[in-house]
Structures are given as C-alpha cells and as structure tokens.
N, C-alpha and C positions, 0 to 999 in steps of 0.2 A: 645564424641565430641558434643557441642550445635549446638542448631536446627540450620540453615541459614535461615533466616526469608528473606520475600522481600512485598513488594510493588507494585502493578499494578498502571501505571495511563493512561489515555485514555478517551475523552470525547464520546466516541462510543464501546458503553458495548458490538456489537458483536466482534469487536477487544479484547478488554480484555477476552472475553469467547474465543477467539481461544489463546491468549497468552496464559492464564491460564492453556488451555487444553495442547497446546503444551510444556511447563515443566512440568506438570505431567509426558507426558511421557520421558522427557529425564533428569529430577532431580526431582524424584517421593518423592525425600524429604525434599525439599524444602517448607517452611510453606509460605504459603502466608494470610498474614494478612491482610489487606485490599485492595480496590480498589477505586481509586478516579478520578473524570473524570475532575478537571481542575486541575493548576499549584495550585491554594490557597489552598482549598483542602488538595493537596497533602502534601505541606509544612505543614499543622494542624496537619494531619494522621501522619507524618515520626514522629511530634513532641511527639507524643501520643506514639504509636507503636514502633517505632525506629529500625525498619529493618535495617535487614543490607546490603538490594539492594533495590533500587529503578528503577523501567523500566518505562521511560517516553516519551510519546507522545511528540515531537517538537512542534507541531499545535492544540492550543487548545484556544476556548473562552476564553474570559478573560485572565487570566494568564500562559502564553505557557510554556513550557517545560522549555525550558532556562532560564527563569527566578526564576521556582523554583529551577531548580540546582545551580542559586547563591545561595540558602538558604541550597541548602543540600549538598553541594560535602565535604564539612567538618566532616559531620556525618555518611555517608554513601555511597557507590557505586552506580554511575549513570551509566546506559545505555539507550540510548535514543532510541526509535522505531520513525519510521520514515518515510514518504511516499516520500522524496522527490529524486531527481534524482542524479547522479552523482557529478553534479556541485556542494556540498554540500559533499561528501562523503571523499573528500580531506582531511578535517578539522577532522576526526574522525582520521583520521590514523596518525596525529600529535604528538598525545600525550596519555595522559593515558581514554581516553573515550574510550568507544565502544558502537557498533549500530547494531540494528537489522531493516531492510530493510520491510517494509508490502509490501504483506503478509509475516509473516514469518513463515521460514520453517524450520522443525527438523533440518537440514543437521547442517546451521549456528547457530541456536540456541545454538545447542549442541558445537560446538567451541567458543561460546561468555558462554556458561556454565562453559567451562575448565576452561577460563581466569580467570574467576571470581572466582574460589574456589582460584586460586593460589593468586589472590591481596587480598582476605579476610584473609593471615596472616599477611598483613601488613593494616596501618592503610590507612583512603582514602588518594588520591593523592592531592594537592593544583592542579584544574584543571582553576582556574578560569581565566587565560589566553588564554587558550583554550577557556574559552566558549566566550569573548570578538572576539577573532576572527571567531569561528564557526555564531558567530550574525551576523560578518563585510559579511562573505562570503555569506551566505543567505539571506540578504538586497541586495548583490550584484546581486545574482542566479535569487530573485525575479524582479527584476527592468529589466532585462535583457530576462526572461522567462514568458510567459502568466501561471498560475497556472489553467492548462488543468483539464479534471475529470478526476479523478483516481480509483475511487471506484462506482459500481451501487448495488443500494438498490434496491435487485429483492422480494417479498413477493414470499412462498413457502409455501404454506397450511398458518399456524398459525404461523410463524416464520419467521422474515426476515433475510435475507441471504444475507452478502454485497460481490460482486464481481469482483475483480480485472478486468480494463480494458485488462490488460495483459494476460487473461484467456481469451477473449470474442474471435472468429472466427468472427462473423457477427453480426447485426441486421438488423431486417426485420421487416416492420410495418405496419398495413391494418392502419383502421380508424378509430380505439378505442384503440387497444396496440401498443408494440413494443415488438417484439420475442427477447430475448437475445440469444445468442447460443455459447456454450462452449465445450471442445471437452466432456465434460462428462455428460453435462444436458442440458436443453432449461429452460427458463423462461419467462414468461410475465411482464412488466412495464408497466408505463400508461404516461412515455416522450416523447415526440414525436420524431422524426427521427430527424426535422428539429431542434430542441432545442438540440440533443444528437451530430448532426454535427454541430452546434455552439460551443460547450465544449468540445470536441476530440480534441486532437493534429491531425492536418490535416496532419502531416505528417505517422502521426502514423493508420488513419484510411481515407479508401478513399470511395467518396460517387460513387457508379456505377449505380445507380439506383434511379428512384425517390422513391423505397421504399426499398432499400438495402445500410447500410453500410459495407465495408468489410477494417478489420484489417490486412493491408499491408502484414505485414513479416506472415502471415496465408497461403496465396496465394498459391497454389503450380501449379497451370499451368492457361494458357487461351489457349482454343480451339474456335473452329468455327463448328457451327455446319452444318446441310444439307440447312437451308433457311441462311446461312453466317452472322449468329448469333455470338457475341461475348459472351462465357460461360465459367464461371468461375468457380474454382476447389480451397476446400479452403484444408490444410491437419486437416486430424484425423474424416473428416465427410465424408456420401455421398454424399449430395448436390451438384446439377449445379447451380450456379446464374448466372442470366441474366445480360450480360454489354448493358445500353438501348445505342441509337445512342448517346445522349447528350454525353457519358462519353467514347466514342471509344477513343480519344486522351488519356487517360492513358496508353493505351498497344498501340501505334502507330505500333509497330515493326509488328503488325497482320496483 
C-alpha cells in the first residue's frame, strides 16, 4: 500500500511541533512532507508535494485557512485545526470536513485519523459549499464574540512553550512578571495582570485580587479564615488565594 503523505500548515511552528508529534504517535506512518505557516504557502507546497491530506490552521496572516481550501479540497483532504469556539463547530459537522480542536489531543486525533484512511479510497469530496457557509458562520461567530486570548507564550529555559488558557488555574504577578500556574508547572511572562485581565474572557477568568487572576470553573471552594478573610481554593494545587475586600461581591453567598 503507498505511503499517505500530509501537510502541516500553521503560522505558529510550536503548534505544528505538537501536531507533528501528536501523529507520530497515533499514524506512526504517516510521511509528512512539509510544513507551511500561511494559506499561500500552503497552496505552493500541496502544488509541489501533493499530499494527500492537508491539516490547516483557520487563522492565519495573510491567507487563512479557508481560503486555501478553495485551492485544495479538489486535490486533497482538508482538515482544519482550529482555535475557535463552538459557535463555529456546527459548520464542521455539516458535511464532509473535519476539525481538530487546539490544543489537540491524541483521543480526537486518532478518530479524525480513522475517517481519513476510510475517505482516502475515495477521491476528495466537492466541499466548497461547505466552506462558503463555514466563512458565513465565522463572520457571524466573530461580529457577535470579542476574539479573547487563547494561548500564552510562557519562555521555559531556551524553548517557548505556548499554553492554553484552559490549562491556566491562576496568575499572580509582583512587579516585573506574572506567575502562570497550571495544575502540572508554573511559568514566568513578562504581561502584566492588567493587560492579561484586558484579553480574558471575563467570564472565563475573574480578577480577586489586585495581583491574582483566577480561572473560574478551577475554583473548588471559598473558605474564611481566623482574621474573616476570604480564601480561595483552586482544584489540582495547594495554594490559598487571597479574595482582597475590592472583590468580596463575587462569592457574596460568604
């Protein structure tokens, strides 16, 4: 049987080093022939190379995602990786596309791997209806939703290391950094609290403190301590955090 060749494309090469890595291990025979971090690019490379899957970034400088699948769903299998929310996930289940969710993870990988051996004995699908409406719904998604941060750029020794807002428990910040903290590492940035609570979804992460953010659904109690201190308990850490007076109306029920 010939090789299945594919395509990365992603304008953020530690995404495509974790895509990459993540089919190694669960289609260890998968060639992947190149990597290219816009939509032009990409459409150059397929033309060169001629994979027969391409995994593409939605959001990218210059020329996004969508656009080069009008140039390729002819030639080759699209799947788009994708940072955005639900509003947006609808469009994927319509038809013959499929999506992989950042970060992504083996579990899904590996069910968007099945599909894909099974549609590579047929030729690709005409998807381009699809992607006219997948554009309509994401113009809609965007006009209607602030495009929050999603991803923090933590440096780690010599390596940067991008991590999901959906991993973070807290941030905490003296007068030079800001601690990231996750249930598996800490990291130091150099954003400030007050720039990182500008670009949070405020529903998704609340400020208690003048130098603590804490990621809502992390919470697992508020206690009172012996001076009727409001102290916060996040799960998967030790940490107590402090709720200052300014921020008592979040847990009013105390």
């Amino acid at each position: 049987m010939a090789t299945v060749s594919a395509l990365i494309v992603d304008d953020e090469s530690p995404m495509r080093d974790q895509l990459r890595s993540r089919l190694a291990e669960v289609w260890p025979d998968l060639a992947i022939v190149g990597e290219a971090s816009n939509g032009l690019d990409a459409v150059t490379m397929a033309a060169q190379l001629q994979p027969d899957i391409v995994f593409l970034d939605i959001r990218m400088p210059g020329q996004g995602g969508i656009e080069a699948a009008r140039h390729l769903y002819n030639r080759c299998h699209i799947v788009f990786v994708t940072a955005y929310d639900q509003y947006a996930l609808d469009a994927f289940e319509q038809g013959a596309m499929d999506y992989l969710l950042k970060p992504v993870v083996a579990e899904r990988l590996r069910v968007t791997c099945e599909r894909l051996r099974t549609r590579l004995t047929k030729a690709p699908e005409n998807i381009g209806e699809q992607l006219r409406q997948l554009t309509e719904l994401l113009q809609q998604g965007e006009s209607k939703k602030p495009a929050y941060l999603r991803w923090i750029q933590a440096q780690v020794g010599s390596n940067l290391r991008m991590v999901s807002t959906r991993e973070v428990l807290f941030f905490q910040s003296d007068e030079k950094y800001t601690l990231v903290q996750t249930a598996q590492a800490e990291m130091l940035i150099r954003k400030t609290l007050k720039e990182l609570a500008d670009e949070l979804d405020p529903d998704e992460f609340w400020r208690i403190h003048r130098s603590t953010l804490v990621r809502v659904d992390a919470i697992a109690e508020v206690t009172r301590d012996e001076r009727g201190r409001q102290m916060l308990r996040v799960r998967n850490h030790p940490v107590l955090l402090e709720v200052s007076r300014n921020h008592t109306h979040l847990f009013q029920q105390m």
